[in-house]
C-alpha positions in Angstrom: 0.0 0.0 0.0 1.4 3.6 -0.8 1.6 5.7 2.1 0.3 8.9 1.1 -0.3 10.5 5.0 -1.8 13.4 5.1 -3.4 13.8 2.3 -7.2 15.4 2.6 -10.1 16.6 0.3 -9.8 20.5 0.0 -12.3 20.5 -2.8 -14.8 21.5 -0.3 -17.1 18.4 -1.2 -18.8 16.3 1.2 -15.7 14.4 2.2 -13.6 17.1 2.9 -16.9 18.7 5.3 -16.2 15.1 7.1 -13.0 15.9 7.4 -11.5 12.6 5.6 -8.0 12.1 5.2 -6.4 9.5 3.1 -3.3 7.7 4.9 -2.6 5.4 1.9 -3.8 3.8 -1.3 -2.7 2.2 -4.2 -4.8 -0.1 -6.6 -5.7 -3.1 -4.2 -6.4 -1.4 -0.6 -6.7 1.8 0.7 -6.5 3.2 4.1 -8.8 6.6 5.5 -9.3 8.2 9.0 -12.4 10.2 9.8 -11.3 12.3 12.9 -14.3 12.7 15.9 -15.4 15.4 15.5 -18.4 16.7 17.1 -19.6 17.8 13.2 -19.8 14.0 12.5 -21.9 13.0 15.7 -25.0 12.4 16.9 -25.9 12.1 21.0 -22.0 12.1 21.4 -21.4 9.0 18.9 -20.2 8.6 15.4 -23.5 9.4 13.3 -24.2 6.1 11.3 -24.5 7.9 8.1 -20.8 8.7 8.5 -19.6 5.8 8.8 -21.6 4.2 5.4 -20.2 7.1 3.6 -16.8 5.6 3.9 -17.4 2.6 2.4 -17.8 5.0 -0.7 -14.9 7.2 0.0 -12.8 4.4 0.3 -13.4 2.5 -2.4 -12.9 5.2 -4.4 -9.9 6.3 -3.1 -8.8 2.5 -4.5 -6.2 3.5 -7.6 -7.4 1.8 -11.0 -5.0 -0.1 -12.7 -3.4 2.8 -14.7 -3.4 -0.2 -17.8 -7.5 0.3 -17.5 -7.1 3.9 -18.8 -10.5 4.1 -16.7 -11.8 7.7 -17.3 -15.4 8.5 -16.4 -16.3 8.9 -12.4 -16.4 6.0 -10.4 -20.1 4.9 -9.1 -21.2 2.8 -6.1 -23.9 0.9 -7.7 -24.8 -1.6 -4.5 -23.1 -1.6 -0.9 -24.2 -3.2 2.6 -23.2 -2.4 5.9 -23.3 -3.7 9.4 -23.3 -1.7 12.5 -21.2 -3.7 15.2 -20.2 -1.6 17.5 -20.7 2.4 18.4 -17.9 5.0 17.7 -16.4 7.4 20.1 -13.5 7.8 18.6 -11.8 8.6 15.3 -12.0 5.8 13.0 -10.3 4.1 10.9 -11.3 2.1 7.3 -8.9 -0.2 5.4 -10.8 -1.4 2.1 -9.4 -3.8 0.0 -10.4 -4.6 -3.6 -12.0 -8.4 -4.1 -11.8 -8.3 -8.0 -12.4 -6.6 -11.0 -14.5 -8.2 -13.8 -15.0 -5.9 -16.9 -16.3 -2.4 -15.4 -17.3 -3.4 -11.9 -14.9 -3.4 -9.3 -15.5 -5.7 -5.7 -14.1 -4.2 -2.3 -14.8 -5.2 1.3 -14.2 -2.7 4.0 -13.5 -3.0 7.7 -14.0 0.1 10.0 -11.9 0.1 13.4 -11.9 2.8 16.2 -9.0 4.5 17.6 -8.3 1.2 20.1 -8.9 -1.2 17.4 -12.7 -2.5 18.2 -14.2 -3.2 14.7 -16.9 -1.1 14.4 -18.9 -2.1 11.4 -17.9 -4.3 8.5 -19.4 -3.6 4.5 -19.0 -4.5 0.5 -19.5 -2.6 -2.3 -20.0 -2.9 -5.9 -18.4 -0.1 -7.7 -19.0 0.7 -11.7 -16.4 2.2 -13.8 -19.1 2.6 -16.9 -19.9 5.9 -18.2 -23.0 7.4 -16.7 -26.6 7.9 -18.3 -27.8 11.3 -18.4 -30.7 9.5 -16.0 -30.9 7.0 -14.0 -32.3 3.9 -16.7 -35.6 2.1 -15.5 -36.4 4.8 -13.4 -39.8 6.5 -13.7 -41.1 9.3 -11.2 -41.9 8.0 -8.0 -45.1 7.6 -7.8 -47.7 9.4 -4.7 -48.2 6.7 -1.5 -51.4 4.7 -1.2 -53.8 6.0 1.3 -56.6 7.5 -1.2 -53.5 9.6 -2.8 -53.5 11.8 1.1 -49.8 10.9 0.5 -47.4 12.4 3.6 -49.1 14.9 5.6 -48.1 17.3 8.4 -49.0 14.9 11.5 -52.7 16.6 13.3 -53.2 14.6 16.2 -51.5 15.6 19.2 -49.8 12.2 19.8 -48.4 12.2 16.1 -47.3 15.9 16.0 -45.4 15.1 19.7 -43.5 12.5 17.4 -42.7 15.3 15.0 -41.3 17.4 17.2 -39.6 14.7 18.8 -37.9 14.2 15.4 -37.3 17.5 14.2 -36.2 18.7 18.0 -33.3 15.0 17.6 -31.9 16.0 13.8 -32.0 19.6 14.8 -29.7 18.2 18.2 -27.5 16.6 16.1 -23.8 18.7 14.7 -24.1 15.8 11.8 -27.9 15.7 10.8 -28.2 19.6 11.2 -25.3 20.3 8.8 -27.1 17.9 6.3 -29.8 20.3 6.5 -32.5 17.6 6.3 -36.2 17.9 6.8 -39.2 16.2 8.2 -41.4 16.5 5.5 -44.5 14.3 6.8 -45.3 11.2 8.3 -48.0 8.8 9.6 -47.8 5.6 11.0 -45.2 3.3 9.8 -43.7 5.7 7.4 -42.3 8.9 6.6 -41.0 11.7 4.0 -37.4 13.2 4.6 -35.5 16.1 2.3 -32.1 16.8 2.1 -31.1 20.3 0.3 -28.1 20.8 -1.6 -25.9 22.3 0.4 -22.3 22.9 -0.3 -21.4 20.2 2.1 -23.7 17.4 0.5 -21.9 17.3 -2.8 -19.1 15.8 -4.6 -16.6 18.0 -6.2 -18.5 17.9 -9.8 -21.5 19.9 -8.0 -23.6 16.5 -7.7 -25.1 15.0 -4.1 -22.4 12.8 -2.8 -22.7 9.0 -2.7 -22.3 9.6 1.6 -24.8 12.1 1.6 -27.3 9.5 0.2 -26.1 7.2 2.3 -26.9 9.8 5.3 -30.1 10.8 4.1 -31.2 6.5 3.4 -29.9 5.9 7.1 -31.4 9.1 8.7 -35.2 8.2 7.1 -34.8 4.6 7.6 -33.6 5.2 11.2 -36.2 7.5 12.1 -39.7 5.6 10.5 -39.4 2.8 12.8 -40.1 5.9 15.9 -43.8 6.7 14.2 -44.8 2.8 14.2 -43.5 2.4 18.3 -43.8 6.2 19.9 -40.8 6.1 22.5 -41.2 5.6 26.0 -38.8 7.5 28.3 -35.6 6.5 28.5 -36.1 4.6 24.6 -33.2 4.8 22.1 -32.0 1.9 19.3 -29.8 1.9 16.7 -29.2 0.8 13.1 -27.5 -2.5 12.8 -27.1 -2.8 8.9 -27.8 -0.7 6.0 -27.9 -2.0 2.7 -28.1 0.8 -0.8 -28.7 0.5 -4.4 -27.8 3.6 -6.2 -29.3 3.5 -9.7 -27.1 5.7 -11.6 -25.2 9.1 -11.7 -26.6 11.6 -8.9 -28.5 15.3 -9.4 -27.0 18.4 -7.7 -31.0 19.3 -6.7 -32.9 18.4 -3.5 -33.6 14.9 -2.8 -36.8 13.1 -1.1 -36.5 10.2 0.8 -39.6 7.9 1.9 -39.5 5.4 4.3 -41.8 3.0 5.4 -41.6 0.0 7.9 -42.4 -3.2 6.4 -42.0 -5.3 9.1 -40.9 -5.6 12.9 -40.9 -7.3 15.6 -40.5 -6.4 19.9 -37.0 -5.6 19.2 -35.9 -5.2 15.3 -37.6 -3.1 12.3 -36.8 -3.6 9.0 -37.4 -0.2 7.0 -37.7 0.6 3.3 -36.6 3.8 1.8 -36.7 5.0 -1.4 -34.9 8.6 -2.7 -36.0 10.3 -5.4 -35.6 14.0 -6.8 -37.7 16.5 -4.9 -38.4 18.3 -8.7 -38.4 15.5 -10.8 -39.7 12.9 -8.8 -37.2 10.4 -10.4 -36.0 7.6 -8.3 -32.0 7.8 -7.4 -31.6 4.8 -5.1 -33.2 2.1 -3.1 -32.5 1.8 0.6 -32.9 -1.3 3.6 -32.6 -0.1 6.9 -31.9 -2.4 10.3 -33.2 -0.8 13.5 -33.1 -1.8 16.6 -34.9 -0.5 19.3 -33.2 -0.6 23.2 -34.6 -2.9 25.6 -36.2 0.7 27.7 -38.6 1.4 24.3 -42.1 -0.1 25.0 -44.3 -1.6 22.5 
């Protein structure tokens, strides 16, 4: 591996807002640190939707083969990760690359904290292949079931106490709040989530960054399982795995994310999100999210 310490993102992009810094990489591993960093956290811990975004990061940071002569952007096309510890302190990833096969490249990724604990374990899949102008097979996402009432600003008391639960928790959190998301609506067993473009959501081509989606999949899918099981003092939970298709290149506008439970039991939700442009309505990727709620959170 080529030691390259020191090296950072100063393109302003999303990585560089993390705070990323490349220690080495050559064409078969890489190695990254993401200092802590109260920007990056979330009730004093590592925010989840940091830590996916290195998978990303990583990979990409992975050297083609200069004989490849490889020149459109790289593109995470499917990636999984599992949660299997929490992070209080700077972490490192060390990626290394499975195979190549035509324009897809294989990597698997193992996130440590400053003491060594693994912290959470992923793969990707990453294309090489020249991006459509759109995302192919991807029509406007469609309005939610219901009698087309879609999301709606919660009216009940109990519903709008979990809004401003929500709202009052991403607006608490240095990582979430510098995402600039927003509870769009909810009702039971699902929700509706924005993220704007800001500066610090995008790559250095002026597109939403692969880790930004990541965020914004983990932040909805997170949150959903909260409007099916209200909390009870005391609750918390966390995601244990995330899992993300990302359907081609990415628009530098506002993207929606909906999330909706599909099923749970006393202890574990499994959450489907799906992003899409706020404008356009055209679907970007599909999201799985693994919550699981503390033994403290009633039923």
């Amino acid at each position: 591996m080529t030691e390259n310490t020191g090296t950072r993102f100063e393109d302003g992009s999303y990585p560089a807002d993390l705070g990323v810094k490349i220690e080495a990489a050559d064409d078969a591993q890489s190695r990254l640190v993401l200092p802590f960093d109260e920007r990056n956290t979330m009730f004093g811990l590592v925010h989840g939707g940091a830590l996916a975004s290195l998978v990303p990061i990583a990979a990409h940071a992975i050297a083609r083969e200069p004989a490849r002569a490889v020149t459109p952007p790289l593109r995470t096309v499917s990636m999984h990760v599992g949660y299997v510890r929490a992070a209080r302190k700077a972490v490192t990833v060390e990626t290394r690359a499975v195979r190549r096969v035509r324009e897809l490249g294989f990597f698997e990724a193992l996130i440590r904290d400053a003491d060594g604990h693994a912290v959470a374990h992923a793969s990707s899949t990453v294309s090489e292949a020249e991006p459509g102008s759109a995302p192919a097979g991807s029509p406007p996402l469609s309005d939610p079931p219901e009698g087309g009432r879609g999301f709606v600003a919660p009216a009940d008391e109990a519903a709008s106490g979990v809004a401003g639960a929500i709202r009052a928790a991403m607006a608490g959190s240095p990582f979430l709040s510098r995402r600039q998301l927003r509870l769009l609506g909810m009702r039971r067993g699902a929700i509706e989530m924005a993220m704007a473009p800001a500066a610090a959501n995008l790559d250095g081509g002026g597109a939403m960054h692969e880790g930004a989606v990541l965020t914004l999949i983990d932040a909805a899918g997170a949150t959903c399982p909260w409007t099916a099981v209200p909390p009870s003092p005391g609750a918390s939970g966390a995601t244990i795995a995330l899992s993300a298709q990302l359907l081609g290149a990415l628009p530098g506008d506002e993207l929606v994310a909906r999330a909706v439970v599909r099923a749970r039991d006393a202890r574990i939700c499994w959450t489907d999100v799906t992003v899409a442009g706020g404008a356009s309505g055209i679907v970007h990727a599909f999201g799985t999210v693994v919550y699981r709620f503390s033994e403290k959170n009633g039923s």
